[in-house]
N, C-alpha and C positions, 0 to 999 in steps of 0.2 A: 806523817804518812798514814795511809789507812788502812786498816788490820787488811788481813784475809779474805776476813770473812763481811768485809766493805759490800761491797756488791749486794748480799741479802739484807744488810741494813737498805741499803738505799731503796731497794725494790721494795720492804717492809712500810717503810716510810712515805714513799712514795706513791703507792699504790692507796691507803688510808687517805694522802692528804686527793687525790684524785676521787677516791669513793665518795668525801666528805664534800667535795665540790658539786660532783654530779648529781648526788643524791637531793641537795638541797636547790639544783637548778628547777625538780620536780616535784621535792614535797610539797611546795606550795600550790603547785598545781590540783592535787585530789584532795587541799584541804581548804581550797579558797569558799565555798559553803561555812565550816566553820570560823574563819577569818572573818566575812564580811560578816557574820551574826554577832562573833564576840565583839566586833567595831560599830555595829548598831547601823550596817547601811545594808540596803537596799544595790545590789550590783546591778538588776536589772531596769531602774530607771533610768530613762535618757541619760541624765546628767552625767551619773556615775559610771558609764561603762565605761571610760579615759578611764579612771582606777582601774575597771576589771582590766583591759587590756596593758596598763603599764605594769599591774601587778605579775602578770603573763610573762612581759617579755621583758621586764625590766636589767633583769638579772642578768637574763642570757644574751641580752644587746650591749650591756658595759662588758661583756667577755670575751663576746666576739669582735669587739673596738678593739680593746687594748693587748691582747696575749700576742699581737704581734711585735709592737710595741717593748713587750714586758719582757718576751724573749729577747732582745736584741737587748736589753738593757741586764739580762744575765750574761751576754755576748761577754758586755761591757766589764761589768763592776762583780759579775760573779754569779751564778744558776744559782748553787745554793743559799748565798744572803737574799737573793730577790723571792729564790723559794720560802725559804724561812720567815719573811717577813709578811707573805699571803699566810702562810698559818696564824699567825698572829692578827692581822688583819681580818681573816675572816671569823676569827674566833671574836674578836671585842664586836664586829658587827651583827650577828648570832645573841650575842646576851642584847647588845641594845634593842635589838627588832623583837627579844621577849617581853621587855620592858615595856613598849610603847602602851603609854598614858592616858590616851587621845581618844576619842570617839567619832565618828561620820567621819565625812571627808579627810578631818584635819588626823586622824588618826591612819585612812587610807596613805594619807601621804610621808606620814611616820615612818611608814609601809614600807614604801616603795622610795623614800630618802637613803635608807637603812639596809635597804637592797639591793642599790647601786654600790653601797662603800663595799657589801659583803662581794658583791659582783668581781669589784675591781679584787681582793684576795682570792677568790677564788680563781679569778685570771692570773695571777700571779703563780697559783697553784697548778693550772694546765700549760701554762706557758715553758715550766721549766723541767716540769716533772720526766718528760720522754726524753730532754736534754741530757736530765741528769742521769737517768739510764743507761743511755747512750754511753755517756764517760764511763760508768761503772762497771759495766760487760763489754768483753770483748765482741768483735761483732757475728761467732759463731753460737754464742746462748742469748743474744739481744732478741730472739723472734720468741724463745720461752719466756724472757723478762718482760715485755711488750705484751705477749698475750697474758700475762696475768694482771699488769698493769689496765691496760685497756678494757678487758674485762672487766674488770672493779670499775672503770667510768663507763663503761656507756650500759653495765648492769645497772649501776647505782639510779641512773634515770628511771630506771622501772621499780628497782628496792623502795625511792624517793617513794614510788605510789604507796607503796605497802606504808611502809611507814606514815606519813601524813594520813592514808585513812584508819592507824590504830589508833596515831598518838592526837590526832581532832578529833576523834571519840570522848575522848579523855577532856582534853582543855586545849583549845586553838595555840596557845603559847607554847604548848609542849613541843609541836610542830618547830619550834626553834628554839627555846629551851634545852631539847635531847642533844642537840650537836653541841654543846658546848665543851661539856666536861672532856667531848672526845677530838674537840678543838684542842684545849687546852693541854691533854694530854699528847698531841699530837708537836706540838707548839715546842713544847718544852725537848719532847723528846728529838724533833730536830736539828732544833740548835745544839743539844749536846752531842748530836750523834754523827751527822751529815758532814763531810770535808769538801771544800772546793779540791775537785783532780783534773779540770783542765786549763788549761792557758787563759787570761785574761788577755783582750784586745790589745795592747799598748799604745798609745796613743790614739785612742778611739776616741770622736767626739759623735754628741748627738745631731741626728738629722730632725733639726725640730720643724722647717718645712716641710719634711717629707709625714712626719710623725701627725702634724696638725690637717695635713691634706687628707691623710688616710680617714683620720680619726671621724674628721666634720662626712668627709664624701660617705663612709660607710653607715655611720648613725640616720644621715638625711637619706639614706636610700633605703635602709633597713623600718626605719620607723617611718617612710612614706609606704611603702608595701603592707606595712600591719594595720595600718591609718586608712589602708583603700577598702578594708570588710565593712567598715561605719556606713550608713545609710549620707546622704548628702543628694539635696537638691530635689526631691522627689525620686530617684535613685533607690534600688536597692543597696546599693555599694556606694562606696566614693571616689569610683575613679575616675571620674570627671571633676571632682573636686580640685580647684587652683594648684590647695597646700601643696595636696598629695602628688600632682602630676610635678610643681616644682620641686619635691622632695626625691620622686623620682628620676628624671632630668639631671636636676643641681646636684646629686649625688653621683650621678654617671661621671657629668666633667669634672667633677672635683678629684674623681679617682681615676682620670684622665689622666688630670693635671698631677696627681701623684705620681702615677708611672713616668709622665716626664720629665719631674723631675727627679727619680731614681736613676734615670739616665745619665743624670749632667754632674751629682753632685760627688763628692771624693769620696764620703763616706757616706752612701746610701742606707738608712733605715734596713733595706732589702734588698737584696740584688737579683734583682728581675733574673739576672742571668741564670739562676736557681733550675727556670723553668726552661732551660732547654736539655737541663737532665730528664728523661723521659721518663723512668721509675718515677721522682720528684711530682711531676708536672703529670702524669698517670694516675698518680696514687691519690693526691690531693684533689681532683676532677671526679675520680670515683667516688671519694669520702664525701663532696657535698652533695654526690645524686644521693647516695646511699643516706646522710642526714637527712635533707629536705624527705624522702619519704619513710623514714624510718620517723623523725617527727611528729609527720601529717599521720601516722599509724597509729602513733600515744596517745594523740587529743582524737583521734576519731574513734578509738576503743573505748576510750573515757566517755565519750557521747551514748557509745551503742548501750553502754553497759550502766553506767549511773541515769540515764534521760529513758530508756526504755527498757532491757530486758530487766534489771535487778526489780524496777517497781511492778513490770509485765508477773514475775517471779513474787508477789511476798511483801519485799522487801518497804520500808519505809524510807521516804525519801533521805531523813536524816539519818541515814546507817547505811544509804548505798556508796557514797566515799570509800568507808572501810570495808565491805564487798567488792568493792573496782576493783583495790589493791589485791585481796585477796585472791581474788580470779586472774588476774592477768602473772599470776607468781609461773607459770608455766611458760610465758617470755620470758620472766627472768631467768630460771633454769635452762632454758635454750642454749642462753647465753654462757654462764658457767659452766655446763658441758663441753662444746663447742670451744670456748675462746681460748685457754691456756691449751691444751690438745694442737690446734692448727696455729699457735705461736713457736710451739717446740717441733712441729711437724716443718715449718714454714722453714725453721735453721738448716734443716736438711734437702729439702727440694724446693726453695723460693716461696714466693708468695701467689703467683698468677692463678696455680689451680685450684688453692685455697680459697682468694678472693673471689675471685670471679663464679667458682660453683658456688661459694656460700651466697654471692646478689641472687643468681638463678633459681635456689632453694627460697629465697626470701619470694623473689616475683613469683614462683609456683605457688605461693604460700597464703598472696597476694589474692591471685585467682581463688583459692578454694575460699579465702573469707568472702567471696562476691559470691559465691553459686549458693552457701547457707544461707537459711530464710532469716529474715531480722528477730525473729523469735524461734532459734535456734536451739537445739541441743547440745551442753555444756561439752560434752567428750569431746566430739567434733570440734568444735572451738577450741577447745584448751591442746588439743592435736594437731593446730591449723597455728595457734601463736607459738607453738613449743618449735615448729618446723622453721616458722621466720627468727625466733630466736636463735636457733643452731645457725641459720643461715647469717645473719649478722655477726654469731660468735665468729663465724669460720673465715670472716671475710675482716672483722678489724685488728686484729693483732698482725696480722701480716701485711696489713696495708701500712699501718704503722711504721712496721720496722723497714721496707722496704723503703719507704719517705726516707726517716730518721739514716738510715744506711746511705742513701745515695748522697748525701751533703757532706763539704769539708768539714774538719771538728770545729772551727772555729766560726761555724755558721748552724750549729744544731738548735741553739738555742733562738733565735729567728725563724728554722726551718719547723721547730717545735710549734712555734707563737702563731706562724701559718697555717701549718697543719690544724689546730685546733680553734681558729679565723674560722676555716671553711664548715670545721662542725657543729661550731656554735651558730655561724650565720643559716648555718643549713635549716637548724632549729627554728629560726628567725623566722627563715623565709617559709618556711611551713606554715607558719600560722595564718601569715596572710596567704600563698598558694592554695592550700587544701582547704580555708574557711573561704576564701572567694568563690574555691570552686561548689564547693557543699552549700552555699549561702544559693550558688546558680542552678545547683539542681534543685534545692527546695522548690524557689520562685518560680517555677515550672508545675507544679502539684500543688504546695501547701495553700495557696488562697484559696481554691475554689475546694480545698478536703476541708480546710479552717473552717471558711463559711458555711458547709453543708452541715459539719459537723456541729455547729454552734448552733444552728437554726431547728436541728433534729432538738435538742433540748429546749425548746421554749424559745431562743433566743430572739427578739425580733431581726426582723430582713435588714433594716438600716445597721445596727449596732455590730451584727454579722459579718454584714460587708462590708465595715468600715474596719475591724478588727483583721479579715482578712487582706486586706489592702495592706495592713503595715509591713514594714520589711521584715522579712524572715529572720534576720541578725541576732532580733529580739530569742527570738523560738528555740534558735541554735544555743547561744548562752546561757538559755534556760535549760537546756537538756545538758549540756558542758558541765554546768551547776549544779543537776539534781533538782532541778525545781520545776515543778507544775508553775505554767505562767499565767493560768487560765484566768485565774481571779484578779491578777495584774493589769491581762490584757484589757476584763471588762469594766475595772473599776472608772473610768471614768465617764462610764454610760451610765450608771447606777442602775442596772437592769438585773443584778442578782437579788435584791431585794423583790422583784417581785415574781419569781419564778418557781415553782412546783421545788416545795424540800427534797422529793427526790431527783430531781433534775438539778440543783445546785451541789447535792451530794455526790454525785454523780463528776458534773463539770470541775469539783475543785478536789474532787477524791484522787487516789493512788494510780491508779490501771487508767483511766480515760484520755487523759493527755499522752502516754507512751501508743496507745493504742492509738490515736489522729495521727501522730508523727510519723509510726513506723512505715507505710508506703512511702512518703516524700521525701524520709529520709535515707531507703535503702537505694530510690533513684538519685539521689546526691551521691550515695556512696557510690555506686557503680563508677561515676564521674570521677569522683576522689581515688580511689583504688586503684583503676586502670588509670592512669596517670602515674600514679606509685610500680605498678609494676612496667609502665616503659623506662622508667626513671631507674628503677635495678635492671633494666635490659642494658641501658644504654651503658651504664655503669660498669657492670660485668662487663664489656665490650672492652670500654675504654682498660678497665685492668688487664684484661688480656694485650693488650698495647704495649704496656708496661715495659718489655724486653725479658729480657734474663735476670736472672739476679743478677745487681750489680751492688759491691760494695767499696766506697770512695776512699777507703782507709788503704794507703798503699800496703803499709804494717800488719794490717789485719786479714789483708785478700791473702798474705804470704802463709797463712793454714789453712786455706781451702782448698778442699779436692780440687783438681784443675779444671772442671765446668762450669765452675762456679767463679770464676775468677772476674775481677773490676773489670770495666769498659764494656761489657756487651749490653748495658742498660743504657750507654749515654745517649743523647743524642746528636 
């Protein structure tokens, strides 16, 4: 039986193996400059952007596969063996991926082999974590256990930044290296400490059609979507491309065919019928608008600030990483303010007001980063992400627990694996929504500012307009990276060689390439942004939809004030 004092172990526990997930969904993200240098590749030639890109979403696509999966198989055999086993999991994949051997490609792929296995424990690790909670607290302190949990993941996404640009300052390895020891410590300590306390399924088998349906339809629609920012055919993009149009299609019916057959089979993977709880099917609708632009926010912050102001600023390309992180620490604070505060708030008057004004503080927050000039004033900005932080804090611990609340207890751990489905795929789907769109505003301005600008230094008219003609793709990953492409772009004209020393000091120096980009790229953002804040409109909407609180636990609704009482969420 479990002490007491259960409940704060679990949340203790839980909340680290959740930090340690999210954090490393992101550090590789502001440390992939120093990753591809210590691997000896070049991210921006043709060849190699499949690396940059798998290296991107590698992680966060085997997560959002499988946690649906991963919960239904804590349904099964137990939350906490399947939780404990992703600690351990993600810890031996964390030493291997410091280890890698390798150099160029074969070392990229080291990479990204090694990212999938930590992927899958990491999924094991959001799959179970808000399950386990759930059992653990009754359901009048689950909205204080939830906001502190939830806080530690989706802060961790942005800590990830900080970190990855102190510890690739340092040594690229360190970047995965650091999380070991607190793997391991983590590892140990919940096998010793963590009790299963809710019912196992009995006689539950698995849905391996329904498991293999999911798996193939969501992976082929997820990595056809990431796969459409690639240039193809003359194309800026690739969405006329065969693969991708099949990847997006063939993924539709396949997760057609999934729901199908959650209909027919005895013991469904899912039970569709989940979503005619309206809390459920509300909350989880919110959480992917609220991902896909909270996402698209990360990597386009990460642009503004490593590809133009930090170099505009000073800064050397190779130290604006740990600059990114360092500046965007005013998100992260948003967040820890905000999140624990409207999870203990949420115990007492629901979730809807919480939710819904924290999207609406995000989309106001949205607008003012549009109206700042792209070489802004640091207060402002750090006033304008501290504001979308509070507004995310305010809005995910209560969306959480209202989810986690409206499911039978023998369904949290599925209802867990979904809920964290939609925020990993959210992630996903950001990368290719908000780079499709930014790639579409570039292609609008940047050829003809490319050309003008290449030709003001020396450059001649053919090599200009040939440079300005390539896809923007290039441009954007260069600025994503911290890299001046300038000298990438012209090496196969051989025309720096013959060009005025101060004109090539110039083209391949600090300031000159943020200074081309920043008009074409603030007209991509307008496009990226305002899309982000319909995306928190619609959101906030749909929360408000939500109902009342409802919580499913008959046992549990019998200490609640009576307003609060089961059934006025269902549908």
């Amino acid at each position: 039986m479990p002490s007491k004092h259960y409940s704060w172990i679990a949340l203790s526990n839980t909340t680290l193996g959740m930090l340690l997930a999210t954090v490393n969904s992101s550090i590789v993200i502001i440390s992939l400059p120093a990753i591809f240098r210590g691997i000896h590749l070049n991210p921006l030639e043709p060849g190699n952007v499949s690396y940059l890109l798998w290296m991107l979403m590698g992680y966060m696509l085997v997560s959002a596969v499988l946690v649906v999966t991963l919960g239904r198989l804590g349904d099964m055999f137990g939350r906490v063996r399947m939780y404990n086993a992703g600690f351990a999991v993600f810890t031996v994949g964390t030493l291997v991926l410091a280890l890698d051997p390798l150099h160029g490609g074969a070392g990229a792929l080291w990479l990204i082999g090694w990212r999938v296995l930590q992927g899958i424990g990491g999924a094991m690790l959001m799959a179970n974590s808000a399950a386990i909670l759930t059992d653990a607290f009754p359901a009048h302190r689950r909205g204080m256990a939830m906001g502190v949990n939830q806080v530690a993941g989706i802060a961790g996404t942005f800590i990830g930044l900080v970190a990855g640009g102190l510890l690739s300052e340092i040594n690229w390895r360190l970047v995965f290296f650091a999380s070991a020891p607190i793997g391991i410590v983590g590892t140990i300590w919940a096998y010793r400490s963590l009790v299963e306390t809710a019912k196992r399924a009995v006689g539950a088998r698995i849905d391996w059609l329904g498991n293999v349906t999911f798996a193939v339809g969501l992976t082929a629609l997820l990595a056809a979507i990431t796969y459409g920012i690639q240039p193809y055919g003359g194309h800026d993009m690739g969405w006329t491309n065969p693969w991708v149009l099949a990847g997006v299609i063939g993924g539709l019916a396949v997760l057609a065919v999934f729901c199908w057959i959650e209909t027919r089979v005895e013991q469904p993977m899912f039970h569709l019928s989940l979503f005619r709880i309206r809390a459920f099917a509300a909350g989880n609708l919110a959480g992917l608008l609220a991902a896909i632009s909270r996402g698209g926010m990360q990597f386009m912050l990460i642009i503004w600030l490593q590809g133009i102001w930090l170099p505009l600023h000073g800064y050397d390309y190779e130290d604006t990483p740990l600059w990114a992180g360092i500046y965007l620490l005013p998100l992260t604070a948003g967040f820890l303010v905000a999140g624990p505060l409207s999870g203990h708030l949420s115990d007492r008057h629901g979730a809807r007001a919480f939710a819904s004004g924290g999207l609406v503080l995000s989309a106001l927050a949205f607008a003012g980063l549009l109206v700042i000039p792209t070489d802004f004033g640091y207060t402002t900005f750090a006033l304008l992400i501290f504001l979308n932080g509070i507004g995310s804090g305010l809005f995910a611990a209560p969306n959480t627990t209202a989810i986690m609340n409206s499911v039978p207890a023998d369904q949290r751990g599925v209802a867990s694996g979904m809920r964290a489905t939609f925020m990993n795929a959210g992630m996903v789907l950001s990368i290719g929504v908000f780079f499709s769109l930014m790639i579409a505003g570039l292609a609008d301005t940047l050829p003809r500012t490319l050309t003008q600008g290449l030709t003001e230094h020396g450059v001649p008219a053919g090599p200009a307009a040939r440079v300005g003609e390539l896809p923007p793709v290039g441009t954007l990953f260069a600025a994503f990276l911290g890299y001046n492409p300038i000298q990438n772009l012209l090496a196969p004209f051989h025309v720096l060689g013959g060009l005025a020393p101060d004109d090539v000091a110039t083209l391949t120096g600090r300031s000159y390439f943020p200074h081309l980009i920043s008009e074409p790229f603030h007209h991509g953002l307008v496009i990226v942004f305002g899309l982000a804040i319909a995306m928190s409109l619609v959101a906030a909407l749909v929360s408000l939809l939500r109902g009342r609180r409802y919580v499913h636990d008959d046992d549990a609704v019998a200490d609640e004030p009576a307003p609060q009482k089961a059934g006025r969420g269902a549908a």
